[in-house]
C-alpha positions, 0 to 999 in steps of 0.5 A, spaced: 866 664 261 869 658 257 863 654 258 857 655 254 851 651 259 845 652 254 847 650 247 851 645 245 855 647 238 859 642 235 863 648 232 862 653 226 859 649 220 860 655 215 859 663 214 855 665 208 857 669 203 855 673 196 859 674 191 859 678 184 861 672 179 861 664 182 866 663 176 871 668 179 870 665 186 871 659 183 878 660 181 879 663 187 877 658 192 878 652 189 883 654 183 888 657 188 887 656 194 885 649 192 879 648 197 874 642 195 868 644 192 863 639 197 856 641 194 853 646 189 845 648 188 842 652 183 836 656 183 831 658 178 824 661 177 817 658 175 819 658 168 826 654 169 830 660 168 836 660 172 836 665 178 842 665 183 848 658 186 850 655 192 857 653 192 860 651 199 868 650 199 871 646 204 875 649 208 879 642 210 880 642 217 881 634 220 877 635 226 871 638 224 871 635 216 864 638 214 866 645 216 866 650 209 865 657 206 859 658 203 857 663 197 851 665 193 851 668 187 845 671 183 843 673 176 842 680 175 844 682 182 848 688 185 854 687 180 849 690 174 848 696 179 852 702 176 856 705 183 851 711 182 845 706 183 848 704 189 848 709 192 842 711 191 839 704 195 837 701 188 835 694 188 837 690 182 832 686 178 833 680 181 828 680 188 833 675 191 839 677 190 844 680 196 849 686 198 856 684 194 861 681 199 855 682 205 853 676 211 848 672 210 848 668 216 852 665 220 851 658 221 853 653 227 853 646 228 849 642 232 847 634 234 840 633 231 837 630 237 839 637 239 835 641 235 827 640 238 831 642 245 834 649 242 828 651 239 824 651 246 830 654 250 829 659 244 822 660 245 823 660 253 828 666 251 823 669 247 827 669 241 824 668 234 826 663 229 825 660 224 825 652 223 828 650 215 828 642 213 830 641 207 829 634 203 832 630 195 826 632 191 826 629 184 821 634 180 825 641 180 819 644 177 816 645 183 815 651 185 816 653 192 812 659 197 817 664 196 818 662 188 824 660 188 826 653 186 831 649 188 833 644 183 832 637 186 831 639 193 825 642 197 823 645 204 819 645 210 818 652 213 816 654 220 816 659 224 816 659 233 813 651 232 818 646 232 817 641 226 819 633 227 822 632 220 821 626 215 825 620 213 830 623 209 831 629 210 837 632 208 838 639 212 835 641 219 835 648 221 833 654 225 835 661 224 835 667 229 837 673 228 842 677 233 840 685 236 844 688 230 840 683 225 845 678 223 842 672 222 845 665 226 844 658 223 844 652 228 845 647 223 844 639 222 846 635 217 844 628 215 848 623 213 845 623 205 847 629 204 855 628 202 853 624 196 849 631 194 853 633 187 858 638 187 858 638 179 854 645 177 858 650 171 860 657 175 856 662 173 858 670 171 854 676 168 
């Protein structure tokens, strides 16, 4: 029971949350619980208007050092919504935009060497998913499948089908969703990415 003999996890990598205002989270996190901010990503839409960040705050553990809470916060998200609308099941105007203080996913680490292995051990289980593959991409106006931009990033997204990823990618990931619909991440990182940026203004509205 102390085993697991069909997936190798290097430990949790991170849990993803939203949060109401980055500025607040800022503070909190970093301000006084001092966590080092390790990298910050922020979103826009075709015509270059900001939509949502990405922060992820280190949690600073010495045996597992990439290890962090990530939070997303969107522009004109739940926090706009009286309690009212809410209630009612109203959605704000931003499409991307998340349930305040809600899951998005839970992210665990693995090796890469390991991820095209997962993903036919999922296909065997019959288990759906969906692989992500991000790479540094230098023109931030490109406009992404889903319209949301990524400043200075893209992704390769496939779904049941394994993906070999380029030179120079970043971030290789497969998602699978639980019974209840929460989502699980394997994740693998490059060696590239620590020297992403971590320099974004927090946000608030």
């Amino acid at each position: 029971m102390n085993e697991n003999k069909v997936f190798n996890f290097n430990g949790i990598d991170h849990i993803a949350l939203t949060c109401s205002d980055m500025k607040k989270t800022v503070d909190f996190y970093h301000g006084k619980l001092g966590m080092p901010v390790l990298h910050t990503i922020e979103y826009f839409d075709e015509k270059q208007e900001l939509l949502g960040q990405h922060w992820f705050f280190g949690v600073t553990d010495k045996s597992n050092p990439d290890a962090h809470i990530a939070f997303f916060w969107w522009k004109n998200g739940y926090q706009t919504l009286p309690a009212a609308e809410k209630a009612e099941g109203k959605k704000p105007p931003n499409p991307f935009a998340r349930p305040i203080g809600g899951m998005l996913h839970l992210n665990l680490r693995v090796a890469p060497e390991d991820l095209p292995v997962y993903a036919a051990k999922l296909t065997e289980l019959g288990l759906p998913y969906r692989q992500v593959t991000r790479y540094r991409n230098d023109d931030a106006a490109q406009k992404q499948a889903t319209g949301l931009v990524t400043e200075g990033m893209r992704g390769t997204t496939t779904r049941d089908e394994y993906h070999q990823p380029e030179e120079g990618w970043l971030m290789n990931s497969i998602y699978v969703f639980d019974p209840d619909g929460n989502e699980v991440e394997f994740n693998s990182w490059s060696p590239e990415w620590r020297g992403w940026r971590n320099d974004h203004i927090a946000q608030s509205n």
